[in-house]
N, C-alpha and C positions, 0 to 999 in steps of 0.2 A: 586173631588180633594183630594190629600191626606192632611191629618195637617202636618203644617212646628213647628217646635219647632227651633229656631234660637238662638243658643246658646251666642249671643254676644253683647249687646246695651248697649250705654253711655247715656242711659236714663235720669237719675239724673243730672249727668254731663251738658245735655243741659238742661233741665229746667232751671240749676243753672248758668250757664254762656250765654245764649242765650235766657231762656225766654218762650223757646217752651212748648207749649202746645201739651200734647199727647192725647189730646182726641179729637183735631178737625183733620182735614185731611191734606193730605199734600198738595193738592190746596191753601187751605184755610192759611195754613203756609207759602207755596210761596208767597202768593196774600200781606200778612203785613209784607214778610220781605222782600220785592221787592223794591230796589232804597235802603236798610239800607247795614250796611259793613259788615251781617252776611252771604249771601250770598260769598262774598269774603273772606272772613275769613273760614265758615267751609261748605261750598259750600251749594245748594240747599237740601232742606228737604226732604227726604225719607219716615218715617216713621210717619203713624200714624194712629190713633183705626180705622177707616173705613176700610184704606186699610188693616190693620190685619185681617179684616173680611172678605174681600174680597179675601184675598190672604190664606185665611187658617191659618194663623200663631196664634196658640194656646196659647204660653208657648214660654218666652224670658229670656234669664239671663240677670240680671241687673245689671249693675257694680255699685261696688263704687268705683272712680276712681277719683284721685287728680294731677294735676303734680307736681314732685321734682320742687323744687323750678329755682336747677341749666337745667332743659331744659324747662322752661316756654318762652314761644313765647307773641308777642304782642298780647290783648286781653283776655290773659289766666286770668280765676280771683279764680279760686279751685287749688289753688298754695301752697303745704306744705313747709317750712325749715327746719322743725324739725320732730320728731316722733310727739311728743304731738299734733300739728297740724295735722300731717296726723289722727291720730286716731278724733282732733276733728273731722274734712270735713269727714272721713267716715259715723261717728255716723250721723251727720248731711241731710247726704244722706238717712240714714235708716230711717230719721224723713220725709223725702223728701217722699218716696215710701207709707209711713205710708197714711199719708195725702193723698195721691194720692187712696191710695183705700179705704180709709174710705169717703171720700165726692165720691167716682166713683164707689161702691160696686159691680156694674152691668157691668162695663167695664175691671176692674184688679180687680185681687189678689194674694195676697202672698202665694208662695209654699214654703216649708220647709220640706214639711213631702210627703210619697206614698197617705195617705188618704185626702189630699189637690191637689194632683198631680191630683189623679184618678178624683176628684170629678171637679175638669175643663174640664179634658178631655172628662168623661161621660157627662157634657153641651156642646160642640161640637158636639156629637154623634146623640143627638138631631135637629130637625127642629125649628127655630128661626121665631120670626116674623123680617123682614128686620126693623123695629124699630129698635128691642130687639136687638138682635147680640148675643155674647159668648161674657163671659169675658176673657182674656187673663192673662196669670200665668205669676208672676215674681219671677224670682228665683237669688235669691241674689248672686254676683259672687265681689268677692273681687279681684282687679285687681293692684298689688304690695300690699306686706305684712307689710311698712312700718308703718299702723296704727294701729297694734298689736305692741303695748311696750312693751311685753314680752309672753310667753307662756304660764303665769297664765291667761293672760287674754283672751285666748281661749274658757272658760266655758263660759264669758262673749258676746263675738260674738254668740257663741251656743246658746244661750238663746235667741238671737235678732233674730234668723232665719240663720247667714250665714250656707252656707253649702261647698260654694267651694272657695277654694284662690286660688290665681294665687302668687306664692313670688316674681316676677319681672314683670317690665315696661322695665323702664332702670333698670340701676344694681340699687340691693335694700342690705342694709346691711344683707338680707339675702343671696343673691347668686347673680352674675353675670347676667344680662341681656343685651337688644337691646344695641348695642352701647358701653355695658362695661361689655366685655366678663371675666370670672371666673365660678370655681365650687361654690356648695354651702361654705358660710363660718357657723364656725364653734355656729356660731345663729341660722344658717338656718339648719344644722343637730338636732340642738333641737328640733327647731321651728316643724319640720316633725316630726320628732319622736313625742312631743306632739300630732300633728295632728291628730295620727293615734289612741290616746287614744280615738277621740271622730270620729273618721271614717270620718273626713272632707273629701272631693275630693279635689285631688290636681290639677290644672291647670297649665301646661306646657309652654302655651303661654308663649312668650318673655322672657323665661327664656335659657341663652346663653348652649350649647351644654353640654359642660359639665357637668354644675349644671344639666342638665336632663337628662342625662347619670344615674348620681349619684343617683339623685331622682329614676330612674326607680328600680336602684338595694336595692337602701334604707328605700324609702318608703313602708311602710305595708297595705296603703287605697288604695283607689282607683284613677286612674289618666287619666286623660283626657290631651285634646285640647282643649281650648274654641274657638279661631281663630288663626290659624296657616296654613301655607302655605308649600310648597314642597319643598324644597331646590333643587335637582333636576332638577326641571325647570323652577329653577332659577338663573342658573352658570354663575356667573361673577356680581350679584349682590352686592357684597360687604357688605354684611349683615350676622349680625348672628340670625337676625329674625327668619328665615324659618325653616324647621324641617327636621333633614336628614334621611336620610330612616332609617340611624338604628334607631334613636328616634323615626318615625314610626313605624317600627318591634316592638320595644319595649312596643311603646302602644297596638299594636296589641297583644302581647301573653298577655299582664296586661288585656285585655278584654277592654280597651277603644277605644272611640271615637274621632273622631280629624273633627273640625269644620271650613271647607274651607271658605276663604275670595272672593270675588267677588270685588275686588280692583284693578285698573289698573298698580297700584304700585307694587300690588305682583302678578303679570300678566305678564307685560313685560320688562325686565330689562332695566332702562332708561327712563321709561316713567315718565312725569313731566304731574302733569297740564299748566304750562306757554307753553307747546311744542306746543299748537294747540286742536284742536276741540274735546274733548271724543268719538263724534259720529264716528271718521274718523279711530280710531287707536286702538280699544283691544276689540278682539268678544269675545262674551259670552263664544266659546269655550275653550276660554283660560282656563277657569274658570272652566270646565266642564272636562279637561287636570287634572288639579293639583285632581279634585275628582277621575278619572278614576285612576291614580298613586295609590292611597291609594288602592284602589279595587284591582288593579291588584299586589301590595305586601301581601294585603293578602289576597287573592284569592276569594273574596267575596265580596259581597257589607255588611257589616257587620261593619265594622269602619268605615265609611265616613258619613259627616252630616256638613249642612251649619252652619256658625257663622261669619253671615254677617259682625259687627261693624257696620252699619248701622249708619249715623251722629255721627259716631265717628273722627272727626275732618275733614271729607270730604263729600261728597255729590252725587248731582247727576252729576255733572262736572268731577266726578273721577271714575265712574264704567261701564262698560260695553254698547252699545249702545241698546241691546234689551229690559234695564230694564228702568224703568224710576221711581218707586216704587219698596217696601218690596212684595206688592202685587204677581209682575212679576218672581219672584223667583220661583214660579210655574212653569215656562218656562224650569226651569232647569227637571224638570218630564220627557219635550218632548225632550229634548236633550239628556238623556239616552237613552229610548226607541230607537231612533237612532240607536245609538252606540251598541244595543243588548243589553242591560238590561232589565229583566224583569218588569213588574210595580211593582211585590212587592221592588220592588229592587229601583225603582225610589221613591216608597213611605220609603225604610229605609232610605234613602238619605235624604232624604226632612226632615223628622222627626221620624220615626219611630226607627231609632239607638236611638236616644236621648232619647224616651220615654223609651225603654227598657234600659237603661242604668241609667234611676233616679229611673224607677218603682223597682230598687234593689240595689242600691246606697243609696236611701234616706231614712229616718227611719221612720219607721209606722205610 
Protein backbone atom coordinates (compact mmCIF):
# COMPACT_ATOMS: atom_id res chain seq x y z
CA UNK A 1 0.00 0.00 0.00
CA UNK A 2 1.18 3.39 -0.72
CA UNK A 3 1.76 6.09 2.46
CA UNK A 4 -1.18 8.51 2.84
CA UNK A 5 0.14 11.98 4.24
CA UNK A 6 -3.54 13.48 5.02
CA UNK A 7 -3.14 16.95 5.00
CA UNK A 8 -6.04 18.04 7.44
CA UNK A 9 -6.89 16.95 11.30
CA UNK A 10 -8.46 18.84 14.21
CA UNK A 11 -6.29 16.77 16.27
CA UNK A 12 -5.80 19.23 19.28
CA UNK A 13 -9.05 20.62 18.88
CA UNK A 14 -10.65 17.10 19.91
CA UNK A 15 -8.60 16.15 22.64
CA UNK A 16 -9.57 19.70 23.89
CA UNK A 17 -13.15 19.71 23.41
CA UNK A 18 -14.09 15.99 23.32
CA UNK A 19 -11.46 14.19 25.28
CA UNK A 20 -10.33 11.83 22.58
CA UNK A 21 -7.62 9.91 22.79
CA UNK A 22 -5.35 9.35 19.67
CA UNK A 23 -3.55 6.74 20.69
CA UNK A 24 -6.21 4.15 21.26
CA UNK A 25 -8.44 3.05 18.22
CA UNK A 26 -11.49 4.19 16.90
CA UNK A 27 -13.38 0.88 18.18
CA UNK A 28 -12.21 1.71 21.35
CA UNK A 29 -13.40 5.64 21.04
CA UNK A 30 -16.80 4.42 19.79
CA UNK A 31 -17.09 1.81 22.55
CA UNK A 32 -16.76 5.14 25.64
CA UNK A 33 -18.28 7.61 23.70
CA UNK A 34 -21.44 5.43 23.01
CA UNK A 35 -24.84 6.56 24.79
CA UNK A 36 -22.72 10.38 25.63
CA UNK A 37 -23.82 13.59 23.26
CA UNK A 38 -20.48 13.51 21.49
CA UNK A 39 -21.44 11.17 19.06
CA UNK A 40 -24.35 13.78 18.11
CA UNK A 41 -22.52 16.60 18.39
CA UNK A 42 -19.33 15.73 16.15
CA UNK A 43 -20.49 12.49 14.86
CA UNK A 44 -18.60 9.01 15.30
CA UNK A 45 -14.73 8.69 15.65
CA UNK A 46 -12.61 8.35 12.72
CA UNK A 47 -9.33 8.38 13.49
CA UNK A 48 -6.81 6.84 15.37
CA UNK A 49 -2.90 5.42 15.91
CA UNK A 50 -3.89 1.84 14.92
CA UNK A 51 -5.89 2.70 12.12
CA UNK A 52 -2.93 5.13 10.88
CA UNK A 53 -1.09 1.95 10.87
CA UNK A 54 -3.22 0.12 9.29
CA UNK A 55 -4.15 2.52 6.75
CA UNK A 56 -0.59 3.84 5.83
CA UNK A 57 -1.12 7.21 7.04
CA UNK A 58 2.44 8.54 7.74
CA UNK A 59 2.44 12.30 8.26
CA UNK A 60 -0.90 14.58 9.19
CA UNK A 61 -1.08 18.45 9.48
CA UNK A 62 -2.27 19.35 12.62
CA UNK A 63 -4.42 22.31 13.13
CA UNK A 64 -4.47 24.75 15.70
CA UNK A 65 -7.75 25.77 15.45
CA UNK A 66 -10.27 28.00 17.81
CA UNK A 67 -13.76 29.29 16.86
CA UNK A 68 -14.46 33.04 16.45
CA UNK A 69 -16.42 33.61 19.23
CA UNK A 70 -19.30 35.05 16.85
CA UNK A 71 -19.87 31.36 15.12
CA UNK A 72 -19.37 29.14 18.20
CA UNK A 73 -22.37 26.51 18.18
CA UNK A 74 -23.51 24.61 21.37
CA UNK A 75 -20.71 22.59 23.04
CA UNK A 76 -17.99 24.64 21.38
CA UNK A 77 -15.39 25.19 24.36
CA UNK A 78 -11.83 26.44 22.11
CA UNK A 79 -13.94 29.80 21.62
CA UNK A 80 -11.55 33.08 20.94
CA UNK A 81 -13.33 36.97 21.16
CA UNK A 82 -10.49 38.60 20.88
CA UNK A 83 -6.80 38.20 19.28
CA UNK A 84 -5.18 37.75 22.68
CA UNK A 85 -7.38 34.71 23.12
CA UNK A 86 -6.93 33.39 19.91
CA UNK A 87 -3.22 33.54 20.08
CA UNK A 88 -3.54 32.13 23.94
CA UNK A 89 -5.86 28.56 22.45
CA UNK A 90 -3.27 28.36 19.75
CA UNK A 91 -0.03 28.39 22.00
CA UNK A 92 -1.99 26.11 24.20
CA UNK A 93 -2.56 23.67 21.26
CA UNK A 94 1.24 23.54 20.66
CA UNK A 95 1.67 22.76 24.41
CA UNK A 96 -1.13 20.12 23.51
CA UNK A 97 0.93 18.32 20.45
CA UNK A 98 4.13 18.73 22.72
CA UNK A 99 2.89 16.55 25.45
CA UNK A 100 1.50 14.14 22.99
CA UNK A 101 4.88 13.23 21.66
CA UNK A 102 6.95 13.55 24.38
CA UNK A 103 4.98 10.82 26.74
CA UNK A 104 4.12 8.87 23.01
CA UNK A 105 7.74 9.18 21.37
CA UNK A 106 7.10 5.83 19.46
CA UNK A 107 3.74 6.82 18.13
CA UNK A 108 3.92 10.90 16.83
CA UNK A 109 6.26 13.29 16.24
CA UNK A 110 6.85 16.75 15.17
CA UNK A 111 7.88 17.69 11.78
CA UNK A 112 9.15 21.27 11.03
CA UNK A 113 12.11 20.52 9.06
CA UNK A 114 12.96 17.86 5.57
CA UNK A 115 15.44 16.18 8.10
CA UNK A 116 12.43 15.36 10.50
CA UNK A 117 10.19 14.71 7.37
CA UNK A 118 12.78 12.19 5.88
CA UNK A 119 13.48 10.52 9.12
CA UNK A 120 9.57 9.33 9.72
CA UNK A 121 9.20 8.59 6.43
CA UNK A 122 12.50 6.44 6.26
CA UNK A 123 10.64 4.53 9.59
CA UNK A 124 7.86 3.48 7.27
CA UNK A 125 10.02 2.20 4.69
CA UNK A 126 11.14 -0.22 7.18
CA UNK A 127 9.33 -3.62 8.36
CA UNK A 128 7.76 -3.10 12.02
CA UNK A 129 6.93 -5.49 14.56
CA UNK A 130 2.82 -5.32 14.44
CA UNK A 131 3.59 -4.26 18.41
CA UNK A 132 5.90 -1.55 17.26
CA UNK A 133 4.14 0.26 14.25
CA UNK A 134 5.63 3.82 12.79
CA UNK A 135 5.36 6.87 14.28
CA UNK A 136 3.11 9.21 12.56
CA UNK A 137 4.47 13.01 11.62
CA UNK A 138 2.65 16.09 12.89
CA UNK A 139 3.03 18.95 10.94
CA UNK A 140 1.70 22.09 12.52
CA UNK A 141 -0.95 23.91 10.18
CA UNK A 142 -2.47 27.17 11.72
CA UNK A 143 -6.03 27.31 10.62
CA UNK A 144 -7.32 31.36 10.76
CA UNK A 145 -4.39 33.72 11.37
CA UNK A 146 -6.26 35.39 14.16
CA UNK A 147 -3.69 34.26 16.87
CA UNK A 148 -0.95 36.17 15.27
CA UNK A 149 -1.28 39.85 16.94
CA UNK A 150 0.80 41.13 14.52
CA UNK A 151 3.61 40.21 12.05
CA UNK A 152 6.45 40.63 14.51
CA UNK A 153 5.37 37.80 15.93
CA UNK A 154 5.86 35.51 13.04
CA UNK A 155 9.66 34.74 14.28
CA UNK A 156 7.84 33.65 17.35
CA UNK A 157 5.49 30.86 15.79
CA UNK A 158 8.90 30.13 13.53
CA UNK A 159 10.61 29.02 16.44
CA UNK A 160 7.49 26.82 17.76
CA UNK A 161 7.70 24.84 14.54
CA UNK A 162 4.61 26.34 12.63
CA UNK A 163 5.19 26.22 9.13
CA UNK A 164 1.82 26.67 7.31
CA UNK A 165 -1.21 29.19 7.96
CA UNK A 166 -4.22 29.10 6.58
CA UNK A 167 -5.42 33.32 7.12
CA UNK A 168 -9.17 32.36 7.22
CA UNK A 169 -11.95 30.10 8.81
CA UNK A 170 -14.65 32.55 8.44
CA UNK A 171 -13.60 36.05 7.57
CA UNK A 172 -10.48 36.77 9.82
CA UNK A 173 -9.23 40.57 10.05
CA UNK A 174 -7.01 39.32 7.66
CA UNK A 175 -9.15 38.64 4.58
CA UNK A 176 -12.44 37.52 3.88
CA UNK A 177 -13.34 33.90 4.34
CA UNK A 178 -16.42 30.90 4.49
CA UNK A 179 -19.40 32.89 5.12
CA UNK A 180 -17.76 36.46 4.81
CA UNK A 181 -16.71 37.02 1.64
CA UNK A 182 -13.73 39.92 0.87
CA UNK A 183 -10.21 40.37 -0.45
CA UNK A 184 -7.26 40.38 1.64
CA UNK A 185 -7.38 43.53 4.06
CA UNK A 186 -4.79 45.70 4.23
CA UNK A 187 -3.18 43.28 7.61
CA UNK A 188 -3.40 40.51 5.56
CA UNK A 189 -1.10 42.21 2.63
CA UNK A 190 1.39 42.63 5.56
CA UNK A 191 0.84 39.70 7.23
CA UNK A 192 1.89 37.71 3.59
CA UNK A 193 4.40 39.80 2.73
CA UNK A 194 5.97 38.96 6.29
CA UNK A 195 5.26 35.53 5.57
CA UNK A 196 7.35 35.34 2.76
CA UNK A 197 10.44 36.61 4.84
CA UNK A 198 10.45 33.27 6.57
CA UNK A 199 9.14 31.09 3.50
CA UNK A 200 5.88 29.98 5.52
CA UNK A 201 3.32 27.98 3.23
CA UNK A 202 0.35 29.55 2.78
CA UNK A 203 -2.93 27.67 2.94
CA UNK A 204 -5.84 28.75 0.86
CA UNK A 205 -8.53 26.83 2.38
CA UNK A 206 -11.43 28.91 3.44
CA UNK A 207 -10.14 31.87 2.47
CA UNK A 208 -13.06 33.57 0.10
CA UNK A 209 -12.17 33.97 -3.81
CA UNK A 210 -10.82 36.97 -3.90
CA UNK A 211 -8.48 37.14 -1.01
CA UNK A 212 -7.08 33.97 -3.04
CA UNK A 213 -7.02 35.34 -6.20
CA UNK A 214 -4.92 38.12 -4.52
CA UNK A 215 -2.81 35.95 -2.41
CA UNK A 216 -1.89 33.89 -5.65
CA UNK A 217 -0.55 37.10 -7.53
CA UNK A 218 1.04 38.43 -4.16
CA UNK A 219 2.42 36.08 -2.37
CA UNK A 220 6.18 35.21 -2.88
CA UNK A 221 6.02 31.43 -0.71
CA UNK A 222 4.77 28.79 -1.31
CA UNK A 223 0.74 27.96 -1.49
CA UNK A 224 -1.20 25.18 -1.12
CA UNK A 225 -4.71 23.63 -0.28
CA UNK A 226 -5.05 22.00 3.02
CA UNK A 227 -8.81 20.87 2.38
CA UNK A 228 -10.63 22.39 -0.19
CA UNK A 229 -13.18 21.23 -2.58
CA UNK A 230 -14.22 21.96 -6.35
CA UNK A 231 -16.44 24.69 -6.88
CA UNK A 232 -17.39 23.08 -10.05
CA UNK A 233 -19.18 20.30 -8.69
CA UNK A 234 -20.55 22.03 -6.68
CA UNK A 235 -22.99 24.76 -8.53
CA UNK A 236 -25.70 25.98 -6.52
CA UNK A 237 -24.10 25.37 -3.46
CA UNK A 238 -24.30 28.68 -2.15
CA UNK A 239 -20.86 28.89 -0.65
CA UNK A 240 -17.76 30.50 -1.08
CA UNK A 241 -15.88 27.52 0.50
CA UNK A 242 -14.96 25.61 -2.51
CA UNK A 243 -12.22 26.53 -4.99
CA UNK A 244 -12.88 27.77 -8.46
CA UNK A 245 -10.89 26.29 -11.14
CA UNK A 246 -9.03 29.51 -11.62
CA UNK A 247 -7.84 29.32 -7.85
CA UNK A 248 -7.03 25.79 -8.93
CA UNK A 249 -4.99 26.94 -12.20
CA UNK A 250 -3.50 29.10 -9.92
CA UNK A 251 -2.31 26.66 -7.55
CA UNK A 252 -1.34 24.49 -10.24
CA UNK A 253 1.26 26.94 -12.20
CA UNK A 254 2.47 28.03 -8.17
CA UNK A 255 3.55 24.28 -8.08
CA UNK A 256 0.92 23.43 -5.29
CA UNK A 257 -1.02 20.90 -3.98
CA UNK A 258 -4.89 21.01 -3.08
CA UNK A 259 -6.18 18.48 -0.47
CA UNK A 260 -9.68 16.83 -1.32
CA UNK A 261 -12.38 16.44 1.44
CA UNK A 262 -14.28 13.12 1.51
CA UNK A 263 -17.28 15.05 3.24
CA UNK A 264 -20.88 14.55 2.08
CA UNK A 265 -21.37 18.28 2.42
CA UNK A 266 -18.88 19.09 -0.10
CA UNK A 267 -20.08 16.10 -2.16
CA UNK A 268 -23.55 16.75 -2.84
CA UNK A 269 -25.29 19.89 -2.77
CA UNK A 270 -28.00 19.84 -0.09
CA UNK A 271 -26.98 17.10 1.71
CA UNK A 272 -27.72 17.51 5.55
CA UNK A 273 -26.98 14.83 8.07
CA UNK A 274 -30.73 15.22 9.65
CA UNK A 275 -31.88 14.12 5.79
CA UNK A 276 -31.50 10.33 6.32
CA UNK A 277 -28.97 7.49 6.58
CA UNK A 278 -25.01 8.28 5.14
CA UNK A 279 -25.11 4.73 3.99
CA UNK A 280 -27.94 5.52 1.46
CA UNK A 281 -27.00 8.85 -0.19
CA UNK A 282 -23.02 9.97 -1.28
CA UNK A 283 -20.59 7.17 -3.05
CA UNK A 284 -17.23 7.30 -2.66
CA UNK A 285 -17.19 8.37 -6.20
CA UNK A 286 -18.32 11.69 -5.47
CA UNK A 287 -15.31 12.04 -3.83
CA UNK A 288 -13.00 10.61 -6.36
CA UNK A 289 -15.12 13.25 -8.95
CA UNK A 290 -13.77 16.41 -7.28
CA UNK A 291 -9.86 14.66 -7.35
CA UNK A 292 -10.19 13.51 -10.99
CA UNK A 293 -11.30 17.60 -11.66
CA UNK A 294 -8.01 18.76 -10.42
CA UNK A 295 -6.16 16.02 -12.57
CA UNK A 296 -7.68 16.66 -15.47
CA UNK A 297 -7.07 20.94 -15.14
CA UNK A 298 -3.85 20.03 -14.85
CA UNK A 299 -3.36 17.42 -16.95
CA UNK A 300 -1.56 15.14 -14.38
CA UNK A 301 -2.03 13.74 -11.33
CA UNK A 302 0.55 16.10 -9.90
CA UNK A 303 -1.65 18.60 -7.66
CA UNK A 304 -4.22 16.28 -6.08
CA UNK A 305 -3.82 14.77 -2.55
CA UNK A 306 -6.32 13.86 0.21
CA UNK A 307 -7.01 16.39 3.44
CA UNK A 308 -9.54 14.56 5.03
CA UNK A 309 -10.50 16.95 8.28
CA UNK A 310 -11.14 13.83 9.64
CA UNK A 311 -13.45 14.64 13.29
CA UNK A 312 -13.24 17.82 12.29
CA UNK A 313 -16.66 18.65 13.61
CA UNK A 314 -18.40 15.55 11.84
CA UNK A 315 -17.87 11.94 11.58
CA UNK A 316 -18.60 8.71 10.52
CA UNK A 317 -22.49 9.86 10.02
CA UNK A 318 -21.16 12.31 7.37
CA UNK A 319 -18.76 10.56 4.78
CA UNK A 320 -19.07 8.36 2.21
CA UNK A 321 -20.62 4.80 2.81
CA UNK A 322 -17.19 2.67 1.69
CA UNK A 323 -15.24 4.16 4.42
CA UNK A 324 -15.94 3.61 7.74
CA UNK A 325 -12.06 4.73 9.14
CA UNK A 326 -8.98 7.01 8.12
CA UNK A 327 -7.62 3.48 7.53
CA UNK A 328 -10.21 2.89 4.26
CA UNK A 329 -8.89 5.86 2.31
CA UNK A 330 -6.74 3.49 0.82
CA UNK A 331 -9.81 2.56 -1.16
CA UNK A 332 -9.46 5.65 -2.96
CA UNK A 333 -5.93 3.75 -4.80
CA UNK A 334 -8.66 1.28 -6.34
CA UNK A 335 -10.86 3.77 -7.39
CA UNK A 336 -8.21 5.54 -9.70
CA UNK A 337 -6.84 2.54 -10.92
CA UNK A 338 -10.48 2.17 -12.36
CA UNK A 339 -10.76 5.38 -13.75
CA UNK A 340 -7.18 4.75 -15.77
CA UNK A 341 -4.83 6.00 -13.45
CA UNK A 342 -1.68 4.71 -13.12
CA UNK A 343 -0.57 3.44 -9.52
CA UNK A 344 2.10 5.83 -9.39
CA UNK A 345 -0.54 8.18 -9.85
CA UNK A 346 -2.95 6.62 -7.23
CA UNK A 347 0.18 6.47 -4.97
CA UNK A 348 0.76 10.70 -5.78
CA UNK A 349 -2.87 10.98 -4.73
CA UNK A 350 -2.67 9.21 -1.71
CA UNK A 351 0.43 10.96 -0.44
CA UNK A 352 3.22 11.17 -2.54
CA UNK A 353 2.22 15.09 -3.93
CA UNK A 354 2.36 15.94 -0.30
CA UNK A 355 5.69 14.29 0.30
CA UNK A 356 7.18 15.93 -2.57
CA UNK A 357 5.79 19.24 -1.82
CA UNK A 358 7.27 19.48 2.11
CA UNK A 359 10.46 17.53 1.08
CA UNK A 360 11.16 21.25 -0.72
CA UNK A 361 8.91 23.46 0.91
CA UNK A 362 10.29 22.77 4.35
CA UNK A 363 13.66 23.88 5.68
CA UNK A 364 16.46 21.50 6.24
Amino acid sequence: MPLIIDSHQDIAWNMLTYGRDYTRSVQATRRLEAGTTTPERNGDCLVGWPEYQRGQVAVVFATLFATPAKWMEPGDTVVYKDYQTAHRLYRDQIAVYRKLVDSQPDKFRLVSSRQELDSVIEHWSKLAREDEGHPVGLVYLMEGADGIRSPHELSEWYDLGLRIIGLAWAGTRYCGGTSEPGPLTDEGRKLVSAMADYNFILDLSHMDEAAALESLDRYEGPVMATHSNCAALMQGAGTNRHLSDRAIRGLIEREGVIGLIPLNTFLKVGWLRKNGSRREEVSLDAFIAHIDHVCQLAGNANHAGIGSDFDGGFGLQSIPPELDTIADLQIVASKLLALGYSEADAANVLGGNWLRFLQKRLPA
